[in-house]
C-alpha positions as a printed Julia matrix, in Angstrom:
392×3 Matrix{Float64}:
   0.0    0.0     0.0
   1.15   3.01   -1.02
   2.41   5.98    1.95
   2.5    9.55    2.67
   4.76  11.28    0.87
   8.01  12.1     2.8
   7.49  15.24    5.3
  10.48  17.99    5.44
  10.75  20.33    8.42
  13.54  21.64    7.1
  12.48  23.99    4.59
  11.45  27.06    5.43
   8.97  30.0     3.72
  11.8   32.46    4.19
  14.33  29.96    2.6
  11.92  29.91   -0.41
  11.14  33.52   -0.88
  14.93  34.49   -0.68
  16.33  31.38   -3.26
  14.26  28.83   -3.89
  16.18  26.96   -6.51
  18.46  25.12   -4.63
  15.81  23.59   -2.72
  13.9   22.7    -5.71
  16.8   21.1    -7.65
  17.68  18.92   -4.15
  13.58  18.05   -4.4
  13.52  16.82   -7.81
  16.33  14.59   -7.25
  15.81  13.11   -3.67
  11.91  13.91   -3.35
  10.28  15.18   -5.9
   6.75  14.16   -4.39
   7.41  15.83   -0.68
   4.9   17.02    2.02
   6.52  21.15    3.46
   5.56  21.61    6.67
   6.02  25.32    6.69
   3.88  25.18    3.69
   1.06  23.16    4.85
   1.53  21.71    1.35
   2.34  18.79   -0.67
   5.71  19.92   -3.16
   5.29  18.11   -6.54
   8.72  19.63   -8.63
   8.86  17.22  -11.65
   7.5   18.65  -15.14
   5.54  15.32  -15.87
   4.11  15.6   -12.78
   2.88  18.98  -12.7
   1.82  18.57  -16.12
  -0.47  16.05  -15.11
  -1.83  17.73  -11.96
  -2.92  20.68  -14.59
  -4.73  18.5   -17.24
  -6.73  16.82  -15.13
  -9.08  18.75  -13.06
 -11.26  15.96  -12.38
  -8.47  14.57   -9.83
  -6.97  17.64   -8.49
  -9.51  20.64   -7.97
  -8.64  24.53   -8.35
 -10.63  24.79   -5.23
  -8.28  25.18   -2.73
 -10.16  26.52    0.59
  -6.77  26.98    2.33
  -5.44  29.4    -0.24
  -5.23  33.09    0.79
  -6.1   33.97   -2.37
  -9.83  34.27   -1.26
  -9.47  35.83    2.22
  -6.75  38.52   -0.17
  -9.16  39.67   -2.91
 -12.21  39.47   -0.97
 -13.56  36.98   -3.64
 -13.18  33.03   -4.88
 -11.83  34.16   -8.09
 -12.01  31.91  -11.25
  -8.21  30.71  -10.28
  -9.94  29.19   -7.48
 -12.88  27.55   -9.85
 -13.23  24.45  -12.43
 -15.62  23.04  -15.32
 -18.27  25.77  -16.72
 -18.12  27.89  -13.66
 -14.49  28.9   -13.99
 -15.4   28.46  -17.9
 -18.22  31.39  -17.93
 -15.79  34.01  -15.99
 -12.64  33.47  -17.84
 -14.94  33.59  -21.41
 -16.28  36.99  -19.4
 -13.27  38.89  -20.59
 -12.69  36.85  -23.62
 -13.7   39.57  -26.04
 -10.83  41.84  -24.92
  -8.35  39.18  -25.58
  -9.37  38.32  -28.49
  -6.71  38.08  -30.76
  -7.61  41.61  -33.74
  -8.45  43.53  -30.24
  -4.99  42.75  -29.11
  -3.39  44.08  -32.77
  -5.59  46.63  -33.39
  -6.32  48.15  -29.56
  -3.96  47.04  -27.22
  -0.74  46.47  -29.29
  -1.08  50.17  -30.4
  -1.14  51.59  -27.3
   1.47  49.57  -25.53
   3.98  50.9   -28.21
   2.93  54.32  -27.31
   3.33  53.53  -23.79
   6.7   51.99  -24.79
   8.21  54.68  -26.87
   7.03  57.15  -24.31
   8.25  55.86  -21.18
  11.65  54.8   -22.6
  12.14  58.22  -23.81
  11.9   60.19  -20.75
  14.54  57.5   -19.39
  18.18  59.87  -18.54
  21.27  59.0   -20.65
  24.16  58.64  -18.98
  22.63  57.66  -15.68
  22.63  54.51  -12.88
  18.69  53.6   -13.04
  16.58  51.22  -11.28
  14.11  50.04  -13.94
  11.95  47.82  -11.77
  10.16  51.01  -10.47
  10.54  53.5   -13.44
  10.16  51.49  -16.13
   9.37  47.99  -15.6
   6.09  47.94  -13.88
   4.95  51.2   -14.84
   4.58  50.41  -18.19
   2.79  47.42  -18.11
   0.96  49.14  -15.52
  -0.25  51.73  -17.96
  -1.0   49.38  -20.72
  -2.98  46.97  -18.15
  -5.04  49.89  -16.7
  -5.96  50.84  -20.75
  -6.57  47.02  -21.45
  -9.19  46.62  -18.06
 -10.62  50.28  -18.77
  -9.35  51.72  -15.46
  -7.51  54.63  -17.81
  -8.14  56.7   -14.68
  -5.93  55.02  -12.23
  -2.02  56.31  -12.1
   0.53  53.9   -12.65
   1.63  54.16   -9.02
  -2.03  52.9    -7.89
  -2.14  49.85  -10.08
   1.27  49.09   -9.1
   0.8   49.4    -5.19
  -3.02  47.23   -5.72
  -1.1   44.36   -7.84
   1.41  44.38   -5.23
  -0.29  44.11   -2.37
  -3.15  41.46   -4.1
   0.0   38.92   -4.95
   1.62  39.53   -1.24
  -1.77  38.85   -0.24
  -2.32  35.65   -2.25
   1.29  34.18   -1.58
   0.64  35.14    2.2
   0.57  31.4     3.42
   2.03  32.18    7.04
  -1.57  34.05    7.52
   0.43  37.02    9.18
  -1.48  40.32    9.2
   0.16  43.23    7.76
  -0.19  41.45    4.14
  -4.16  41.04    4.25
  -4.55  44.56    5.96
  -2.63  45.9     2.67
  -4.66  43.79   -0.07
  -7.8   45.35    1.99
  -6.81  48.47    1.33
  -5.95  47.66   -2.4
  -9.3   46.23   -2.66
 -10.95  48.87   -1.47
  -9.41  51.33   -3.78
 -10.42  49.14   -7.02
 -14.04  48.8    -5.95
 -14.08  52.71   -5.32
 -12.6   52.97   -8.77
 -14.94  50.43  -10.32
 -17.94  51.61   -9.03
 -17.24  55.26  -10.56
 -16.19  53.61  -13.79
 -19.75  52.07  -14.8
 -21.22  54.62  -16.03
 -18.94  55.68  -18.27
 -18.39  52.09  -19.75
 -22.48  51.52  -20.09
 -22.98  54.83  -21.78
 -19.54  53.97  -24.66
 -19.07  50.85  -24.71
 -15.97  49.58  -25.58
 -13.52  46.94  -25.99
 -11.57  47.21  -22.52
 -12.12  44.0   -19.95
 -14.63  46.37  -17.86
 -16.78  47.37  -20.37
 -17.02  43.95  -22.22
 -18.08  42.53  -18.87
 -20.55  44.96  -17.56
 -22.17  45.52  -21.46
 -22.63  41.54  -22.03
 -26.0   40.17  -23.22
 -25.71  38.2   -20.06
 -23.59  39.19  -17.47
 -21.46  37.67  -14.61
 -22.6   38.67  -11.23
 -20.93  42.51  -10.38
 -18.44  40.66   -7.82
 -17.13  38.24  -10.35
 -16.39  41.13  -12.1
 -14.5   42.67   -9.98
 -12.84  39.59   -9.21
 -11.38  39.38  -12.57
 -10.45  42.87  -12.54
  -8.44  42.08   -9.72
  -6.87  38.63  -10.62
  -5.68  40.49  -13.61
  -4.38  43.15  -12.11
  -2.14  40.77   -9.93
  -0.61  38.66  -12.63
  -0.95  41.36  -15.29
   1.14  43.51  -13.75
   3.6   41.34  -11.73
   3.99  38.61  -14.55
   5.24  40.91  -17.55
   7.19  43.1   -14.75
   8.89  40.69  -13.49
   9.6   38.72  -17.06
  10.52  41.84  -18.3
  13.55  42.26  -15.71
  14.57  38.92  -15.78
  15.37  38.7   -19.41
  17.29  42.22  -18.99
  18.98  40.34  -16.24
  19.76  37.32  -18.02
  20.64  39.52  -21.47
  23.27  42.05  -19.59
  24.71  39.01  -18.04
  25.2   37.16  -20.81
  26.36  40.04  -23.25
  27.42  37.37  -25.99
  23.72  36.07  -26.12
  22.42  40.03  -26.16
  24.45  40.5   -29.54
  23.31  37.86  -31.04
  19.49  38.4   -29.94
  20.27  41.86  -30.84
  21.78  40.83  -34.45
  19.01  38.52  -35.37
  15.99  40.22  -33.69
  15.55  37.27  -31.38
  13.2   38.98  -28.83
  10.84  36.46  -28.88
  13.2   33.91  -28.21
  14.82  35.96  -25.14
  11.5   36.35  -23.67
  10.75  32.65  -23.34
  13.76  31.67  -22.44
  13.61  34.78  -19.45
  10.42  33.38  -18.66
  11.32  29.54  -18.07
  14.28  30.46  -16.09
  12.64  32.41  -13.56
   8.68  31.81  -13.88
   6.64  34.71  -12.73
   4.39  32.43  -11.62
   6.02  29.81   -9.75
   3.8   27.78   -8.23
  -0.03  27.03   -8.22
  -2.22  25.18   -5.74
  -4.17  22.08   -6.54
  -6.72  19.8    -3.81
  -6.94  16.21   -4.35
 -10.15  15.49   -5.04
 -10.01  11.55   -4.51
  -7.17   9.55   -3.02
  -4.43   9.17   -5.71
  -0.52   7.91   -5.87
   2.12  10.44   -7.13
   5.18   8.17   -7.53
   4.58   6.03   -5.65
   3.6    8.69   -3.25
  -0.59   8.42   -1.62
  -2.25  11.93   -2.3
  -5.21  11.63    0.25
  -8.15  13.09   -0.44
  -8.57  16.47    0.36
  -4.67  17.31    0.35
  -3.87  20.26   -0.6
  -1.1   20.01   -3.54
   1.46  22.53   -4.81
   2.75  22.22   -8.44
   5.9   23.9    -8.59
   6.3   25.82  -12.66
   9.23  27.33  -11.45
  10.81  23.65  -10.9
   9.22  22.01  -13.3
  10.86  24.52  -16.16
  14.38  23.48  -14.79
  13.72  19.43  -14.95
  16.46  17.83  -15.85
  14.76  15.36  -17.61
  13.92  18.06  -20.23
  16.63  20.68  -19.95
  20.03  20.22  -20.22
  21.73  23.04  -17.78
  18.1   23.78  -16.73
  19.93  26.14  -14.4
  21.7   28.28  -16.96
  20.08  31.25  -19.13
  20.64  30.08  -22.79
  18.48  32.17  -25.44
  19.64  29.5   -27.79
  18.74  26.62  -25.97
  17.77  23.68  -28.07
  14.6   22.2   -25.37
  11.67  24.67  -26.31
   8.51  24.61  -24.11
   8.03  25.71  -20.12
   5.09  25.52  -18.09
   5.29  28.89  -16.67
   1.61  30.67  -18.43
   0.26  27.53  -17.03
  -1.2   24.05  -19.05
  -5.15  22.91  -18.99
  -8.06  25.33  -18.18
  -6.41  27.76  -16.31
  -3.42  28.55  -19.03
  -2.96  32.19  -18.73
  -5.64  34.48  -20.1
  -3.03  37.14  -20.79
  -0.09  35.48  -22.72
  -0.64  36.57  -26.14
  -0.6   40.26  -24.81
   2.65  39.64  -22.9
   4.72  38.2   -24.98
   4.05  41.14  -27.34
   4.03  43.79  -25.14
   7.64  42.44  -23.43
   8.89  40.7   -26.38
   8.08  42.47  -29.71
   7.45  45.63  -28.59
   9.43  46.67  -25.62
  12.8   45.17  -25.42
  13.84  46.34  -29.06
  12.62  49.49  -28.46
  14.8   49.51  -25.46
  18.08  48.6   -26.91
  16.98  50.78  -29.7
  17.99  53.8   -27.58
  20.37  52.83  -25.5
  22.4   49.53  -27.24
  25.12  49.56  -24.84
  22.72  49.46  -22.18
  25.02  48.01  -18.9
  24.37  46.25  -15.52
  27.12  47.68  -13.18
  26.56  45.41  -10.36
  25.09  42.07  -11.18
  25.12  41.36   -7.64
  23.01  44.56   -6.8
  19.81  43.17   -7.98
  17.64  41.16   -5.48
  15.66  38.65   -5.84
  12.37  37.56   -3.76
   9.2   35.77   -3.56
   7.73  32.64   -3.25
   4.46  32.17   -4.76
   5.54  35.11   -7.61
   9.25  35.27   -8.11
  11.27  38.38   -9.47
  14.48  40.93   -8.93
  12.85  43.7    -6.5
  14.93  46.35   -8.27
  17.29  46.24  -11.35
  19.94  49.51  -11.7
  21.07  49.61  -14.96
  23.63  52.39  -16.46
  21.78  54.01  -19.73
  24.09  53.95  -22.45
């Protein structure tokens, strides 16, 4: 008869936010099915594995009830939902992701946004582009996407902040859920001024599609989506967005060549497998199951690790390294199954096509002074918390 899975006491929430890698690569190769006690989770690090916890929702729900991600955005979202439920809320926003809105709408203005906010960047100069950059201009291009035109950058930066601490808040401590409160809060205020305005034009924007629709979700599911995608819209670009600068101005004989042959694309997934956004999603057992020889009770509350699986070594050769030119293609970091990210197709062109060339287009010999300056933290969502670059 199959067991529990082995049970670590080692490993510690702090030891994951900080550098989480390590501990991953030891998992996959001693126990890559592994209950975390700090966690409250079971670990599962392998790409098959999480693979297979993704496709098959009828096993392992997206129902987790001992997620902060509910008590955080005041709402069970749709990452928290299966089958036609989670089905009619994602297909809610649909419209606005629709792939001619996203050429004709969105793409426009994110090269705006792009050209803009590179421009008013200082030559010459030391700057921290997590802040300045970074994830104020996906901000921008997120707020035009969900129709909140009317929030600053600084507001949607500080709500998608403090949603994502809120959701990866798995010690329960306080200070996180008071902040996603507040964040919450403001969007609702925001929201509830914004109706009018979408009901009298509508438009294409995530708001407007949802509030003008023949039949529409309930007004808190709305705002529920609003705020799911104002957590990974903002944090996921952001954060892929500084690691492939990271992993570019690190690497300056891959830069030349992605630089040479317009391999943006390429440098974006590659920046994105290293270092998922997204590193981990929850899953709940809905029926006893074996993992590897592993039992998965019932009930069990199970963690797929992205961020591990996109460094298997049964796929990737160095899994460890940064390699544009890699010859393994694929990653799970946008997710697999149902719940494979809503947003992709707008991120990989907003980061990718539109504003990493235009980047280098004005400053080529762009330079990172002190690799070991940039820091590096989270968990749930991993990314470098700042990234000073000199402008050249």
């Amino acid at each position: 008869m199959a067991q529990l899975a082995p049970l670590d006491e080692r490993i510690t929430l702090d030891q994951l936010n900080l550098n989480p890698f390590p501990i991953y690569q030891r998992l996959r190769r001693e126990a890559p099915v592994v209950r975390i006690k700090s966690a409250g989770r079971t670990f599962v690090t392998k790409a098959e594995d999480t693979k297979y916890i993704k496709d098959t929702p009828e096993v392992f729900s997206s129902n987790d009830p001992n997620t902060p991600m509910e008590r955080a955005f005041w709402a069970q979202t749709l990452m928290r939902k299966d089958g036609e439920e989670h089905a009619r809320e994602r297909g809610a926003m649909a419209p606005s992701f629709a792939p001619k809105v996203i050429k004709q709408d969105w793409l426009v203005e994110y090269q705006k946004i792009a050209e803009a906010y590179v421009a008013r960047l200082p030559r010459g100069e030391v700057v921290d582009l997590f802040h300045v950059l970074s994830g104020a201009f996906v901000a921008r291009g997120l707020a035009i996407l969900l129709g909140m035109n009317e929030a600053s950058d600084e507001e949607m930066m500080e709500w998608s902040q403090a949603l994502i601490d809120g959701a990866g808040n798995f010690g329960w401590q306080d200070a996180p859920f008071e902040r996603a409160d507040a964040a919450n809060r403001g969007i609702h205020a925001l929201l509830d001024r914004l109706q009018k305005r979408h009901l009298d034009a509508p438009n294409n924007s995530a708001f407007s599609v949802m509030l003008n629709a023949e039949n529409p979700i309930a007004q808190k599911q709305m705002y529920a989506n609003i705020k799911i995608a104002i957590g990974g819209g903002i944090n996921e670009p952001r954060d892929a967005l500084n690691t492939i600068l990271y992993g570019l101005l690190t690497n300056k004989d891959q830069l030349e060549e992605v630089k040479r042959q317009g391999d943006w694309d390429k440098a974006f997934e590659e920046g994105v497998r290293w270092i998922a956004p997204i590193s981990v999603s929850s899953r709940v057992a809905r029926e006893d199951t074996v993992l590897r020889g592993c039992l998965i009770p019932k009930g069990d509350t199970v963690m797929t690790i992205q961020a591990s699986a996109n460094r298997d070594e049964d796929i990737y050769e160095n899994g460890e390294v940064f390699n544009v030119y890699r010859s393994e293609k694929g990653h799970q970091s946008f997710g697999n199954g149902p719940h494979f990210c809503q947003g992709i197709h707008v991120a990989r062109r907003a980061v990718g096509q539109i504003m990493l060339p235009t980047l280098f287009e004005r400053f080529p010999d762009m330079e990172l002074p002190d690799p070991a300056a940039v820091k590096w933290h989270g968990f749930g969502f991993h990314g470098a918390t700042c990234l000073p670059v000199l402008l050249k």
